[in-house]
C-alpha positions in Angstrom: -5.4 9.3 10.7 -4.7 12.9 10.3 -4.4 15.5 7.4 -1.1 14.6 7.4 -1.1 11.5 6.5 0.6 10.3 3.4 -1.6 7.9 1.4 0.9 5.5 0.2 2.2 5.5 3.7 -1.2 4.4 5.1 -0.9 1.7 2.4 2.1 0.0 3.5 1.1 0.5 7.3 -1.9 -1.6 6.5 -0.2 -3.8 4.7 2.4 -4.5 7.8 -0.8 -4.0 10.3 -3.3 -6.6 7.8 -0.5 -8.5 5.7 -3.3 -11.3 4.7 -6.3 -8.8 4.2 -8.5 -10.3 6.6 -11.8 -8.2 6.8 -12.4 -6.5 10.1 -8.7 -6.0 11.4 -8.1 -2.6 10.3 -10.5 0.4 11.3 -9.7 3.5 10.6 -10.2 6.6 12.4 -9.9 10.3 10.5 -9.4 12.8 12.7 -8.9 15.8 10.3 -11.5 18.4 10.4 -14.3 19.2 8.4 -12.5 21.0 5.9 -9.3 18.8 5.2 -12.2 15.6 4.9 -13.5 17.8 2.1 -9.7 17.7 0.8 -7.4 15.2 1.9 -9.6 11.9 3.0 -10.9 11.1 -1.0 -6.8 10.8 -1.2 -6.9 8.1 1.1 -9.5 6.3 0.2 -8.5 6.4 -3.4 -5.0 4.7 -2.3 -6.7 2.6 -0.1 -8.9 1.2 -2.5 -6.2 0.9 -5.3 -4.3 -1.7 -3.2 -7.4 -3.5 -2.6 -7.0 -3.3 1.2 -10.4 -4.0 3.2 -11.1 -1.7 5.9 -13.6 0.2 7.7 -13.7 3.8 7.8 -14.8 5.8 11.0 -15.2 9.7 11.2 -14.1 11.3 14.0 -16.0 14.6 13.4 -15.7 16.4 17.0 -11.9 16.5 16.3 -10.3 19.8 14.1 -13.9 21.4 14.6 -13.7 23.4 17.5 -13.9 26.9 18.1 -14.0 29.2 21.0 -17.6 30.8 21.8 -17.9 34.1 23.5 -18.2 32.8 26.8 -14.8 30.8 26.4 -16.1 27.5 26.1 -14.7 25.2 23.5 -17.6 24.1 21.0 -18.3 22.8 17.5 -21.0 24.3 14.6 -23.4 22.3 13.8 -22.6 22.3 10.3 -19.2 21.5 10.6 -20.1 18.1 12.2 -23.1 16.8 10.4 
């Protein structure tokens, strides 16, 4: 999921993707950069949680990080991705 994710619309697409809340069917992936984690994923964990929906949370935290080092190349600070 991105930062753009709605959290009651996450919700009821794991509710259509897991309708009988069986563990281990639902993994999600947020893809959001460091700064929108700090801000937008308790949001959807909070909804998540509320509805009692069981699923596993993965961090995708080379995505939204990058930035463009003198040479040109595309790389990530440390700090951002710990």
């Amino acid at each position: 999921v991105s930062d753009k994710m709605d959290p009651n619309d996450l919700v009821k697409l794991i509710e259509i993707l897991n309708p009988q809340n069986k563990p281990g069917r639902i993994t999600i992936i947020c893809r959001m950069g460091a700064e929108n984690m700090r801000v937008k994923l308790p949001h959807l964990v909070r909804a998540v949680r509320r509805a009692g929906q069981i699923v596993t949370w993965v961090s995708d935290p080379m995505h939204g990080n990058t930035i463009k080092a003198p040479c040109g190349l595309k790389t990530r600070p440390f700090d951002a991705i710990l």
